[in-house]
C-alpha positions, 0 to 999 in steps of 0.5 A: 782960170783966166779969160783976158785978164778977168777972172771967170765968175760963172760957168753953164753947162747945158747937158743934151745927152743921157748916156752915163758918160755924157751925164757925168761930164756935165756933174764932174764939171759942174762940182768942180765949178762949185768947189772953185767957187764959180757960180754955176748953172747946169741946163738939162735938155733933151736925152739929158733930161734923163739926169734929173728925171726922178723914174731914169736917174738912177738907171743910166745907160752907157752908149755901146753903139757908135761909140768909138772910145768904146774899149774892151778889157785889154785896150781892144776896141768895142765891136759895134756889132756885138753893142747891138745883142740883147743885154749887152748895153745893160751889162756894161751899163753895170760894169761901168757903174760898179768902176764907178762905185769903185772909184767912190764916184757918186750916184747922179741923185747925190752929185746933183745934191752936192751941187745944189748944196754947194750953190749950184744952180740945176735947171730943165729945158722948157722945150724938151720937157714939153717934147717928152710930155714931162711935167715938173713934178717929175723931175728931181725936188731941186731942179730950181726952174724949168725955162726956156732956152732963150731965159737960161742963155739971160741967167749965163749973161756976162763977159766972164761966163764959160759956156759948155756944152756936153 
């Protein structure tokens, strides 16, 4: 956890993308970051939106087409083709949210408050938010500010910040 000598202070995850996978990059990165004691900011824009979105959070999908990590049971790769049938997105949507409700992996709702709980800072895209004609009132009650690009690259300021992009 060094950079040169110095040790990192601060960390800020921007979060472009509402996929299930994409999503919980950005949480899994930023609780780690706050469990390390790393002041940590976490930038939500465009389809990331959907994260903190109080209507979408808790009905995430995962990404079943062009996705080549995409495996079937047995290792097989996911065929392209057959993530486009109706249905298909939504059912290994919930397959993937009962591994995660296996592995005790929380709900976005709940990791976004552990987070905030632990000092962590959760912000929303000016920009995207006026694309998607959202208003802050309709994204989740901790969501600490709504700015814009340039605003959140000042709070990420400094020579020992990591900057991550997901």
């Amino acid at each position: 956890m060094t950079n040169e000598g110095h040790p990192l202070n601060k960390v800020c995850i921007i979060c472009a993308k509402g996929a299930i996978e994409d999503v919980y990059a950005s949480l899994v990165l930023g609780n780690g970051a706050v469990m390390e004691g790393i002041e940590t900011k976490i930038f939500f824009t465009f389809f990331g939106l959907d994260a903190i979105t109080k209507k979408t959070m808790n009905s995430l999908h995962t990404s079943t087409v062009g996705n080549p990590a995409m495996r079937m049971p047995g290792g097989l790769a996911f065929p392209t083709l057959l993530g486009m049938l109706p249905g298909v997105e939504a059912g290994v949507s919930a397959m993937m949210r009962g591994q995660m409700d296996k592995l005790d992996i929380p709900p976005v709702k709940e990791f976004l408050e552990m987070i905030d709980a632990g000092g962590g800072e959760i912000y929303a895209c000016k920009l995207a938010m006026d694309m998607f004609k959202l208003k802050k009132e309709d994204l989740w009650e901790g969501v600490k500010d709504v700015l814009t690009v340039g605003q959140f690259y000042e709070k990420c300021g400094g020579l020992q910040t990591q900057v991550i992009f997901t």
